[in-house]
Each structure stands twice: as structure tokens, then as C-alpha cells.
C-alpha positions in Angstrom: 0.0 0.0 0.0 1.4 3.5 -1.0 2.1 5.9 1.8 0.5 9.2 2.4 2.0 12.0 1.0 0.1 15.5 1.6 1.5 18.8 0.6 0.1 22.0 1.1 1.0 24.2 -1.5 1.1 28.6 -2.0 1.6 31.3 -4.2 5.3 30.3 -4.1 5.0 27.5 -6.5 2.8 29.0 -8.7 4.7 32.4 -8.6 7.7 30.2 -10.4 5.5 29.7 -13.4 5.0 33.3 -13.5 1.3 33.5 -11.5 1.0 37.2 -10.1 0.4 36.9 -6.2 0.2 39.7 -3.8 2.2 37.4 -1.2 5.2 39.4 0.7 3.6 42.9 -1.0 2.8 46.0 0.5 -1.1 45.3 0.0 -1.8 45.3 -3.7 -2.5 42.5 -6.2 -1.7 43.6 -9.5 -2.4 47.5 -8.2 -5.6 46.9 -6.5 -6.4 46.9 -3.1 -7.3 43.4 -1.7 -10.2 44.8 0.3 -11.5 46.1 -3.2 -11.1 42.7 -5.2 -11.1 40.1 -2.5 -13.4 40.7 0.0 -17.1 40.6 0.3 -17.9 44.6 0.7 -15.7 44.6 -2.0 -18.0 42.6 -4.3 -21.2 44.6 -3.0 -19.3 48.2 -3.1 -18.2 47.4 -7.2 -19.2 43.9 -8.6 -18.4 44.9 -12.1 -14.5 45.8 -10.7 -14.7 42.4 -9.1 -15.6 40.8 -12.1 -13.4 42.1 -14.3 -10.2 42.0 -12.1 -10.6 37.9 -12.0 -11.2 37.8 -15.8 -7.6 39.4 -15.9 -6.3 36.6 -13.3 -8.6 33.9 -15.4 -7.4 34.9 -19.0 -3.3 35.7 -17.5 -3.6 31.9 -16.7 -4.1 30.8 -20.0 -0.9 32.4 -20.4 1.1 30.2 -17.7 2.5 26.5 -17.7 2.5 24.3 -14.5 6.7 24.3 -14.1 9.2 21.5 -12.7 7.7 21.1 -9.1 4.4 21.1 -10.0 5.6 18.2 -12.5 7.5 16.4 -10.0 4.0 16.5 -7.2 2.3 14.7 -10.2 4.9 12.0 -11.1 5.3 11.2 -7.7 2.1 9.5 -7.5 3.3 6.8 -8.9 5.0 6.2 -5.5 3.0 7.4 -3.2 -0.7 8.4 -2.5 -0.1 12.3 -3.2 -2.9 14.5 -1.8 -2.6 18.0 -2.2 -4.1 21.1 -0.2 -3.5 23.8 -2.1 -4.3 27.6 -1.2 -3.5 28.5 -4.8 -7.0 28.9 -6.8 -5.0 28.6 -10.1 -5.2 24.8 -11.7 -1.6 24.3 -12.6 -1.6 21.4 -10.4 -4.4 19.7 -12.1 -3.2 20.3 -15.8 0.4 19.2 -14.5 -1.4 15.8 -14.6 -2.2 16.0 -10.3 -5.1 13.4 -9.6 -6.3 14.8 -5.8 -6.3 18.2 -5.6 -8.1 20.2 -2.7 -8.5 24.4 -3.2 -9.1 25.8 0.3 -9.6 28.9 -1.4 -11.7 28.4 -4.6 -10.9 28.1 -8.0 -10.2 30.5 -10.7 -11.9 28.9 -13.5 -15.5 28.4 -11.6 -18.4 30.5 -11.3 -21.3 30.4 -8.3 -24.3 31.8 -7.3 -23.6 35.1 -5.6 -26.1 34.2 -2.9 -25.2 30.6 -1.6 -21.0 30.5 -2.9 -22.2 26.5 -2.9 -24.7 26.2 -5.1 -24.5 26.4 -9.0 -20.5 26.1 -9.0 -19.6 25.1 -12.9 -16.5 25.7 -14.8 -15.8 29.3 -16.7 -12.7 29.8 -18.7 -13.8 33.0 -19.8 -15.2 36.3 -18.6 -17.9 36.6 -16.0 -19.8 39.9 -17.2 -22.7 41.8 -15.0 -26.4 40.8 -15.7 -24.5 36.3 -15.9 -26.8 35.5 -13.5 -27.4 31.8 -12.1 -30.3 29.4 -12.0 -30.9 31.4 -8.6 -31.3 34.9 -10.2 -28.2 35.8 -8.3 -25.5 37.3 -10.1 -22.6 34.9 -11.1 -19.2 35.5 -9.0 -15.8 34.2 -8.9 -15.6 30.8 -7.3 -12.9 32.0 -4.8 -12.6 32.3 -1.4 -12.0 35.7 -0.1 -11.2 37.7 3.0 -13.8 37.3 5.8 -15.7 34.2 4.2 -15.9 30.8 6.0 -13.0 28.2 4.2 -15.8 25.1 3.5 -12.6 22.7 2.5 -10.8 23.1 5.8 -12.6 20.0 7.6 -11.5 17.9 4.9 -8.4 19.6 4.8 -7.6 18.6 8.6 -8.8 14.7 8.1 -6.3 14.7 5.7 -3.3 16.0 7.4 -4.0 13.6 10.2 -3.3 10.7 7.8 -0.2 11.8 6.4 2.7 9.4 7.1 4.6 12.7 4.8 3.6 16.4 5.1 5.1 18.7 2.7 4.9 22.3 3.0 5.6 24.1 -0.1 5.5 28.0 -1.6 3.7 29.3 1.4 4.4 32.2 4.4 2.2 30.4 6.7 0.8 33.5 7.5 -2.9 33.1 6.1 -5.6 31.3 8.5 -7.3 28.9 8.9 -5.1 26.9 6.3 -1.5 27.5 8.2 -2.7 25.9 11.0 -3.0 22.5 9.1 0.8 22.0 10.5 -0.4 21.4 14.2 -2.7 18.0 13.1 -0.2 15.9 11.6 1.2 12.9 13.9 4.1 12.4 16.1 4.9 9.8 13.4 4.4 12.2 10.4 8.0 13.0 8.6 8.0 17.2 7.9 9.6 19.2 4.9 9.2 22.8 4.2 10.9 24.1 1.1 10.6 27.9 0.1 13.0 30.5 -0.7 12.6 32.0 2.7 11.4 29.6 5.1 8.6 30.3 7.1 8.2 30.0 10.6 7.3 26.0 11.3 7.6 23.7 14.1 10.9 22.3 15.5 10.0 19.1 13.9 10.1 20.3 10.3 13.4 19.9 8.2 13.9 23.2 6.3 14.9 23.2 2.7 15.8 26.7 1.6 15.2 26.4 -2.0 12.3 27.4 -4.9 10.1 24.8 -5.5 11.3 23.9 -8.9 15.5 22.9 -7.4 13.8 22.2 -3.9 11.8 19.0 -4.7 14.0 17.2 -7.0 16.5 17.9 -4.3 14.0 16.6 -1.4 13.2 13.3 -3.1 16.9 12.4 -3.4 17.8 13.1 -0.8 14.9 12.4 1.8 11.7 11.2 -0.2 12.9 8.2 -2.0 14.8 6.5 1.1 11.0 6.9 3.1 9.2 4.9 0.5 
């Protein structure tokens, strides 16, 4: 029986493939405040704003490849039973050929109601306008979770970290909540990596690999992933 191997992933691995993030900034995302585009009183103050900053983020994706460590999470599943909690809402793990893939924070190419964020979720590659409303009557809106909304996924998130005979930390500050805490429910057992350019702060038990993603993780399997099999 494979082994578990769950990595949580942020905007550091998807920054390598060129993703903009507003992760270490002064506040912005691509000169906008986040309390403009990524917040509910955001959306009610200027849904058409809203809208049209996360058609820029949907159609600047098209533009992007998933890179080397995205590639390596995917081949690794032959190996090991890969799970992967991602805060990312891009799906660069997914086209990179990734078979479990959790977003705690939404997804970039879905649409939902703007009235239940659960209910009519499809896929949308293209531009959500004002006046796309859903079965509802509710005006469509990004499938993302933002500032100040409940994170659904997180239960299912936890469950998952408690199985994990691997946890690996990639591309993220730790700094967002609820999703950093996911460190604290792994077991005594569980064997801990963190590999980022500037390493975050993480529990004692966590072996620090101060790399980017794409020279970290072939780095990590030779020298710690393969000998855990």
C-alpha cells in the first residue's frame, strides 16, 4: 500500500511559473487593493471591478505552464498516495497531470451563485460579465474564497493532514488562517519538509529546505523522499 504523502502548497509554487500573487507585497495584487477585489464589501461596493479584475487573473492563466515542481508532485504519484491542499486557486496542479487536488480557497476557473457561494458552481474559462446570472437569479461571481468568508474545505483539509505518514509544505508564508494551521494536526509519526525560498516559521520538527520549488523538490526526493518509500 502507497504511503501518504500530503503537501500544502502557496503562491510560491505558482509564482515560479509566472502567477502574479500579492504574497510578501505592500497590500496590492496587480495595483488593486485586496479589500477592493477580494473581499465581500468589495463585491457589493463594485461587482463589475470584481468581475473584471478575476477575468484578468482567469485569461493571464491561460498564459502560464504548470513548471518543474508542480511536475515532480504529479509524477510522484506513482509512488505514493499524493494528496494535495492547495491555497493557490489557479489549476496548474491539475493540468500538470495531479489526480487529488483540494482548493481551500476556490478556483479560478469556476463560477457560483452570488447568494449561496455553494450552489451552482460550474467551470468558466472565460469572462464573467454583470447581468451572468445563475439558475438562482443571483448574479454569477468568482468561485474564490475571499477575505472574511468561511473556508468550506478546511474540515477535509484537517482529516487529511491527520493521515499523512509525509507532510510537505511548499511555496507558502504560513501567514494566512485557517489553512497555516494545518501543520499542528499531523502525527508524532508524520515525517515534515518545508521548502521555500525564505522559510517560514514551522515547528521544530520540520526539516527546512531553503530552496524554490522547482531545485527544492527534486532535491528533497533524493535526498529524503525516496529512502522513506
Amino acid at each position: 500500500m502507497k504511503k501518504n504523502l500530503v503537501v500544502l502548497t502557496g503562491a510560491g509554487i505558482s509564482a515560479e511559473s509566472g502567477v502574479q500573487t500579492f504574497r510578501d507585497s505592500n497590500g496590492l495584487w496587480e495595483n488593486h487593493a485586496i479589500e477592493d477585489v477580494a473581499t465581500p464589501n468589495g463585491w457589493n461596493r463594485n461587482k463589475e471591478l470584481v468581475l473584471s479584475f478575476y477575468n484578468a487573473r482567469r485569461a493571464q492563466l491561460k498564459q502560464v505552464k504548470p513548471n518543474t515542481a508542480h511536475l515532480c508532485l504529479a509524477e510522484w504519484q506513482k509512488h505514493w498516495n499524493v494528496q494535495i491542499i492547495t491555497q493557490n486557486v489557479d489549476d496548474l496542479h491539475e493540468r500538470a497531470g495531479s489526480k487529488h487536488v483540494l482548493h481551500l480557497h476556490g478556483e479560478l476557473i469556476k463560477k457560483c451563485s452570488s447568494t449561496n457561494k455553494e450552489k451552482y458552481v460550474t467551470v468558466e474559462r472565460n469572462d464573467i460579465r454583470l447581468g451572468d446570472l445563475a439558475p438562482d437569479g443571483s448574479q454569477y461571481r468568482p468561485y474564490i474564497v475571499w477575505f472574511g468568508e468561511d473556508v468550506p474545505a478546511m474540515e477535509t483539509a484537517v482529516a487529511i493532514a491527520a493521515k499523512a505518514d509525509v507532510l510537505l509544505v511548499i511555496g507558502t508564508s504560513l501567514q494566512v488562517y485557517p489553512a497555516a494551521s494545518l501543520v499542528h494536526y499531523v502525527s508524532t509519526k508524520c515525517a515534515c519538509f518545508v521548502v521555500d525560498n525564505h522559510i517560514p516559521r514551522v515547528p521544530d520538527f520540520f526539516t527546512p529546505i531553503e530552496m524554490p520549488a522547482t531545485k527544492g523538490l527534486p532535491f528533497l526526493y533524493e535526498e529524503y523522499l525516496n529512502k522513506l518509500l
